[in-house]
Every structure is written in C-alpha cells, then in structure tokens.
N, C-alpha and C positions, 0 to 999 in steps of 0.2 A: 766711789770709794767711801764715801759718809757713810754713806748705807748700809754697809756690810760693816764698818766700825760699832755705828749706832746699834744694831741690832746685836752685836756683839758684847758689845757694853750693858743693854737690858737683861738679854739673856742671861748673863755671868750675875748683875745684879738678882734677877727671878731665883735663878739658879739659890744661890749661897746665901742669901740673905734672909734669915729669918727673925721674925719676931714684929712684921708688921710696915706700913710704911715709915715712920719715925725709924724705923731700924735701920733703913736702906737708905736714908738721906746721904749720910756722910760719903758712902761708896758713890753712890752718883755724881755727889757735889766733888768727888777726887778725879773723878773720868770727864764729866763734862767741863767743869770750870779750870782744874789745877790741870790734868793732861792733854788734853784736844783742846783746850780753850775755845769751845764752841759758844759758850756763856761766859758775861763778866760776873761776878759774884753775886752784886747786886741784882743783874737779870734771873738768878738761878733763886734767889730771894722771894723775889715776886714772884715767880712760877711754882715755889714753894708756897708762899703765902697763899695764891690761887689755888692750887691742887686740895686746901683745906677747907677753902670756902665751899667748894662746889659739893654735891652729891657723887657719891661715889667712893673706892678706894681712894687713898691720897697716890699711892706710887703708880696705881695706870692713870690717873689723874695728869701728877706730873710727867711719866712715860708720854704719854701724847702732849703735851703741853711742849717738854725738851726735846721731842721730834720734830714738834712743826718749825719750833722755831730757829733750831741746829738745822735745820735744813732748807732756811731763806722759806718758810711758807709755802713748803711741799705737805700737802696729806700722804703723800707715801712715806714719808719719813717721820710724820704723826700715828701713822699705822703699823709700820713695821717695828716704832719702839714700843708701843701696847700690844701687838702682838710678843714682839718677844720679851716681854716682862711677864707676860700672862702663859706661855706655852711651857716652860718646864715645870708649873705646877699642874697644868693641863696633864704634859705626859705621866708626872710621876702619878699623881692620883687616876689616870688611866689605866697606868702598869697595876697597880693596888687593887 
C-alpha cells in the first residue's frame, strides 16, 4: 500500500509542479511529513539538505532518498518514487 501511495505522491508532485526542485519542496514536505507522516520534519530536512549536496537534480535526488527511506530501506520504493517523479515529464516531452 506505501507503494502505490509513494508513487502517487511523486507522480502528482512530477506532474504539477513546475519551476524546478526548490519548487516542489513544500508539496512534498505536505505529503510526506504533514499527511502520511512517513518523515519527521527534521528527517525530511536532512534528506533536503542531502539531495543539494549530491550531483544531480535535487527533486530525483530527494525522490529516491524519501523512498528508501519511507519505505524501511526498500530500493523498490527508492525506484518507484524516481521513477515517478521523472515519468510525467518523460511522457509529456514524448507526446511533444
């Protein structure tokens, strides 16, 4: 059942959210921390704070980062929210 939430949650974030990772924080930090309370604030903090350090986008950064860890340290649930943070821009720019 996480699974199908999580993925739903990126999705909808992928989906609507433009203007960048910084853009999509608050949406996420309202799903992950304030509604599912999958994260306490401050773990969504540091997985914030890491998703900046690293290489790469920050929001598939943090997508795999609040998968693995919303999901007790499953990669499938580090995959399926990078995937779907990444797949509605996948299609839209497909369709185009």
């Amino acid at each position: 059942m996480i699974y199908c939430l999580l993925f739903w949650e990126f999705a909808k974030v992928g989906l609507f959210c433009v203007g960048g990772g910084y853009a999509s924080m608050p949406l996420i930090e309202a799903s992950v921390v304030d509604t599912y309370h999958w994260l306490t604030l401050s773990e969504f903090v540091d997985i914030f704070t890491i998703s900046q350090m690293t290489p790469g986008p920050i929001i598939i950064n943090c997508a795999t980062y609040i998968g693995y860890t919303a999901t007790g340290g499953s990669i499938l649930g580090s995959l399926l929210a990078t995937v779907a943070v990444s797949l509605p821009a996948i299609i839209i720019m497909t369709l185009i």
